[in-house]
C-alpha positions in Angstrom: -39.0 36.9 -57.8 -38.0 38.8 -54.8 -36.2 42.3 -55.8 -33.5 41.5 -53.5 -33.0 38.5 -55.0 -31.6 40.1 -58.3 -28.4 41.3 -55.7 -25.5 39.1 -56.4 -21.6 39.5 -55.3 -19.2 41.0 -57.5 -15.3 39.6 -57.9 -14.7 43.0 -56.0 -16.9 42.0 -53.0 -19.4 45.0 -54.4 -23.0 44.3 -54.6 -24.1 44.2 -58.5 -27.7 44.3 -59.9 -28.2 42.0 -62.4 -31.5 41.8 -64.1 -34.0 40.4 -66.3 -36.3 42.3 -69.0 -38.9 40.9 -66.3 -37.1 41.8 -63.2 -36.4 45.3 -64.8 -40.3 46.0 -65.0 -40.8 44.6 -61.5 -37.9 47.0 -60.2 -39.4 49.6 -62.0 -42.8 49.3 -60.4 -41.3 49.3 -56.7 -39.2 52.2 -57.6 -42.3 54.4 -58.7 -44.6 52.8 -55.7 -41.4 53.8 -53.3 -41.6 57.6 -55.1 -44.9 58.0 -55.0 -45.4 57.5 -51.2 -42.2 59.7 -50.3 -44.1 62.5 -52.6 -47.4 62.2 -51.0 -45.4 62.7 -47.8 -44.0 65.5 -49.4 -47.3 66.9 -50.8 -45.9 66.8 -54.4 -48.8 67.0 -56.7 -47.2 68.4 -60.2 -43.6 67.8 -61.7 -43.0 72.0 -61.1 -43.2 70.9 -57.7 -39.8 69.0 -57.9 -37.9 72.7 -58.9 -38.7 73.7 -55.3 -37.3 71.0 -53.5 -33.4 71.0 -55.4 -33.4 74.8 -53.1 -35.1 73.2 -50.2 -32.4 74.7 -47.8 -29.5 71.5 -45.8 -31.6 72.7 -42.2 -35.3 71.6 -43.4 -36.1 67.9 -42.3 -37.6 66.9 -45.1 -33.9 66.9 -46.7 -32.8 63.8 -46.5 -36.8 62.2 -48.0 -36.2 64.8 -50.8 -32.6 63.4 -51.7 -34.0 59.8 -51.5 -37.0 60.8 -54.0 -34.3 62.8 -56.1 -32.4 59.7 -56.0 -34.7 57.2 -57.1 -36.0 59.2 -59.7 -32.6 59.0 -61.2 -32.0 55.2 -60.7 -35.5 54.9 -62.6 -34.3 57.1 -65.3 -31.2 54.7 -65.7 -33.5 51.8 -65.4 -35.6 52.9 -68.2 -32.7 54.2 -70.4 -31.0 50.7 -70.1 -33.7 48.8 -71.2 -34.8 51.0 -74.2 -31.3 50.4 -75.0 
């Protein structure tokens, strides 16, 4: 399955997610391939390295990378607390 595929229309017109035990794990597994390249570009090598970029200051460019890697770290955390139920 394609991970796009898994994107379906809600009544509302709003794009909902709905997935699979199976599709969950494949999400998953993009999710952490997609955070592990935006941290090597980042030259994140240990989770105390994370602290330093939530005061990484609005004028750095690396900004809007570090909100995306902040991001999906949080959609993975959902991911995984949803299936553990």
């Amino acid at each position: 399955m394609r991970s796009l595929d898994a994107l379906v229309a809600g009544d509302d017109g709003v794009a909902v997610l709905e997935l699979s035990p199976e599709d969950s794990r494949q999400w998953l597994g993009a999710l952490n391939d997609l955070r592990l390249a935006i941290g090597s570009r980042l030259d994140i090598t240990a989770e105390d390295d994370t602290d330093l970029l939530y005061r990484l200051p609005d004028e750095d460019p690396r900004k809007p990378m570090v909100m995306a890697y902040l991001w999906l770290g949080g959609l993975q955390e959902t991911l995984v607390t949803t299936l553990m139920g």
